[in-house]
C-alpha positions as CSV (number, residue, x, y, z in Angstrom):
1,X,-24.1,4.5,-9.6
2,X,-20.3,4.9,-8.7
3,X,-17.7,5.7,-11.7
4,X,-15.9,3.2,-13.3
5,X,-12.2,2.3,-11.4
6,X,-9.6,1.9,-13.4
7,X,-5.3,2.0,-12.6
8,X,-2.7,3.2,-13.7
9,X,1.1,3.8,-13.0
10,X,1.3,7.0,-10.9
11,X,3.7,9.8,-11.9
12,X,5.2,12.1,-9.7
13,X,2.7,15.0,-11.0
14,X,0.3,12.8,-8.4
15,X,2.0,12.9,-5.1
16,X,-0.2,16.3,-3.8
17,X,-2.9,13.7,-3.9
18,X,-1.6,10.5,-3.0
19,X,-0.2,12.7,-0.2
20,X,-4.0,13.8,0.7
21,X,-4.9,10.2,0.5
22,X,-2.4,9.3,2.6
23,X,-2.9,11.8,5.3
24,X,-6.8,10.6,5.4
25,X,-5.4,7.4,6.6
26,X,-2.5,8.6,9.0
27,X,-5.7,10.6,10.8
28,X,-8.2,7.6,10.8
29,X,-5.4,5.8,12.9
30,X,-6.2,2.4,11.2
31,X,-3.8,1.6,8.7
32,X,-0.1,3.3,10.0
33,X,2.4,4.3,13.3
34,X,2.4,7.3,11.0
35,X,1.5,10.7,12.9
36,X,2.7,13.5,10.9
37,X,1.4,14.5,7.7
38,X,2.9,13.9,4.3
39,X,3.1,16.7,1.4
40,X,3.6,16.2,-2.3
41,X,7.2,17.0,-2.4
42,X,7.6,13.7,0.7
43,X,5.7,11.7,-1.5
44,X,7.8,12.6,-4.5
45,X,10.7,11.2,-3.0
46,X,9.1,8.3,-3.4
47,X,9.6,7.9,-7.2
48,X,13.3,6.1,-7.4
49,X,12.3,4.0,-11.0
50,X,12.5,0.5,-9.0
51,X,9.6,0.5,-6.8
52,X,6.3,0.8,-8.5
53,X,3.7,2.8,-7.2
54,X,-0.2,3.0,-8.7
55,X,-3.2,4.9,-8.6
56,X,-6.9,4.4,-9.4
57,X,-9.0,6.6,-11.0
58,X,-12.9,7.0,-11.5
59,X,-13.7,9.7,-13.8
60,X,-13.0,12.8,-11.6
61,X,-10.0,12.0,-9.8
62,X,-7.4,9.6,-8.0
63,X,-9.3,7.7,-5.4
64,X,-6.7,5.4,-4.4
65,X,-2.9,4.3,-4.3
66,X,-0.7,1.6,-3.5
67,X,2.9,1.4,-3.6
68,X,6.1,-0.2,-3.3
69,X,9.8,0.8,-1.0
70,X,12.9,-0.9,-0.1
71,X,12.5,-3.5,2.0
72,X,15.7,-3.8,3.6
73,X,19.3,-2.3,2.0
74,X,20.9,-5.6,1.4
75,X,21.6,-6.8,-2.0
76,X,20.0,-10.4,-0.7
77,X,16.8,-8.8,-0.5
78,X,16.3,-6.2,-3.8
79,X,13.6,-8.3,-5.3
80,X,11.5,-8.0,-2.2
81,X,9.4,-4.9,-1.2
82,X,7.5,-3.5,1.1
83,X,3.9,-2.5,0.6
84,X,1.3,-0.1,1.5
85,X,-2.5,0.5,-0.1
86,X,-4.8,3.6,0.9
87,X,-7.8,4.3,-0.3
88,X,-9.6,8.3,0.0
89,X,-11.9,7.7,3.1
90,X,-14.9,8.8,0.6
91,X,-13.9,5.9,-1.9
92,X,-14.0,3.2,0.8
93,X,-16.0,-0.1,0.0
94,X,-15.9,0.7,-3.5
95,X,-13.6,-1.8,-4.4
96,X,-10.5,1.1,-5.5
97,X,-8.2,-1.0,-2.7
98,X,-8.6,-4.2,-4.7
99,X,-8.5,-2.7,-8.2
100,X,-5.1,-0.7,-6.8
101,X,-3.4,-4.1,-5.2
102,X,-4.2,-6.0,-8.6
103,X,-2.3,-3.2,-10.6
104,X,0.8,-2.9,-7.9
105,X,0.9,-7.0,-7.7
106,X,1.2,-6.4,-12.2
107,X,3.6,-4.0,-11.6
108,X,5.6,-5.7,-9.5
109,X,5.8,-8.8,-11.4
110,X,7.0,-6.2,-14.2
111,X,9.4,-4.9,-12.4
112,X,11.0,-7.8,-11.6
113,X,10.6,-8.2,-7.9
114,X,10.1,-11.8,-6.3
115,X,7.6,-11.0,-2.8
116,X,5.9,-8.5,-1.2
117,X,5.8,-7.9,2.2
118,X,3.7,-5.8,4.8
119,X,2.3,-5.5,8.1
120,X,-1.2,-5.0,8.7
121,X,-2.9,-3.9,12.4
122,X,-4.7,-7.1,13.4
123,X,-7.8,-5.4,13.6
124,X,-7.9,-4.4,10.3
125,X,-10.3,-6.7,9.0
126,X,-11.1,-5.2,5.7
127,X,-7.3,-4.8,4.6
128,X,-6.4,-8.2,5.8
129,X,-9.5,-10.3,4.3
130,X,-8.6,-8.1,0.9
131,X,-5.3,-9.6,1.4
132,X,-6.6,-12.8,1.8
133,X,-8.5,-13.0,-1.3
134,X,-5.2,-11.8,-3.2
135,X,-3.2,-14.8,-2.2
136,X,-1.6,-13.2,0.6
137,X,-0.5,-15.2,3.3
138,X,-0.4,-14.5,6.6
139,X,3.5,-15.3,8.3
140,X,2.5,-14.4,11.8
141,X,1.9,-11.3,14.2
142,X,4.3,-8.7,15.6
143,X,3.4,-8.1,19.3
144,X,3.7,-4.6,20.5
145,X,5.4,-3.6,17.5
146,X,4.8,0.0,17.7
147,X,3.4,2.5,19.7
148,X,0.7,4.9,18.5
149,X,-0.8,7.7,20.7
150,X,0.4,5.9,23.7
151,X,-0.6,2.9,23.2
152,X,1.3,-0.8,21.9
153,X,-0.3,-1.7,18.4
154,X,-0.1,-5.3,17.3
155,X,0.7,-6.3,13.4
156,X,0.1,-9.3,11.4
157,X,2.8,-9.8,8.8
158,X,1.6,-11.1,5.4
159,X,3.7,-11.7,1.8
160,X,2.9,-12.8,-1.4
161,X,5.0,-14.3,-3.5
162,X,5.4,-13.5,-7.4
163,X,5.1,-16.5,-9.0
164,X,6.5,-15.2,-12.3
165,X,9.2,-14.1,-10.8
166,X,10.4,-16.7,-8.2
């Protein structure tokens, strides 16, 4: 039987991992245009006190993350962020992406922001159902947004906005 999940904020003492989380998923090619690896001191850039970023634990370590980063620069959009949620290739189907969206979406409403915003590959079928059943919605897709070892990737763009705060 799998460990209990639980979140919490993440601190920047947990960026080596988040950063080995996060490489797991710029290899798998799945989830990011991403290609180089990340180290703990990129990730700790990361911490700037207005974007929230979580982790989930089971009893032996971090086996997830999802964060939060400036969506655009203009002062119009500052209570609107951009997303991301990865989960340790290990962890997957556990239910650590869902128990790490549920914590961000809290923290976000904490932290005052109004929408989140992402883009998900449209053949990601697992993020974007997991989405789904969050209250996501889907706006619509991004053809040939990006280009990933040669060749044009495709991107649904979904939001959810924060009731609390809207």
């Amino acid at each position: 039987m799998s460990a209990p999940l639980h979140a919490r904020r993440a601190t920047p003492a947990d960026a080596p991992t988040i950063a080995q989380i996060y490489n797991q998923g710029i290899a798998d090619r799945v989830a990011t245009f991403e290609i180089s690896p990340r180290t703990g001191e990129d990730v700790r850039a990361w911490f700037d006190d207005a974007h929230p970023i979580v982790v989930v634990e089971d009893e032996q370590a971090i086996v997830a993350f999802a964060s939060t980063s400036t969506y655009r620069p203009r002062a119009c959009y500052a209570g609107i962020a951009e997303f991301s949620v990865y989960v340790a290739r290990a962890q997957r189907g556990r239910g650590a992406g869902r128990t790490a969206m549920e914590a961000l979406i809290a923290a976000a409403e904490q932290a005052g922001l109004w929408k989140l915003v992402s883009r998900v590959f449209v053949e990601n079928t697992a993020s974007r159902s997991l989405l789904q059943s969050l209250g996501f919605r889907e706006v619509g897709i991004y053809e040939k947004h990006g280009r990933l070892d040669g060749a044009w990737r495709d991107v649904v763009i979904v939001e959810r906005l924060i009731e609390a705060n809207t």
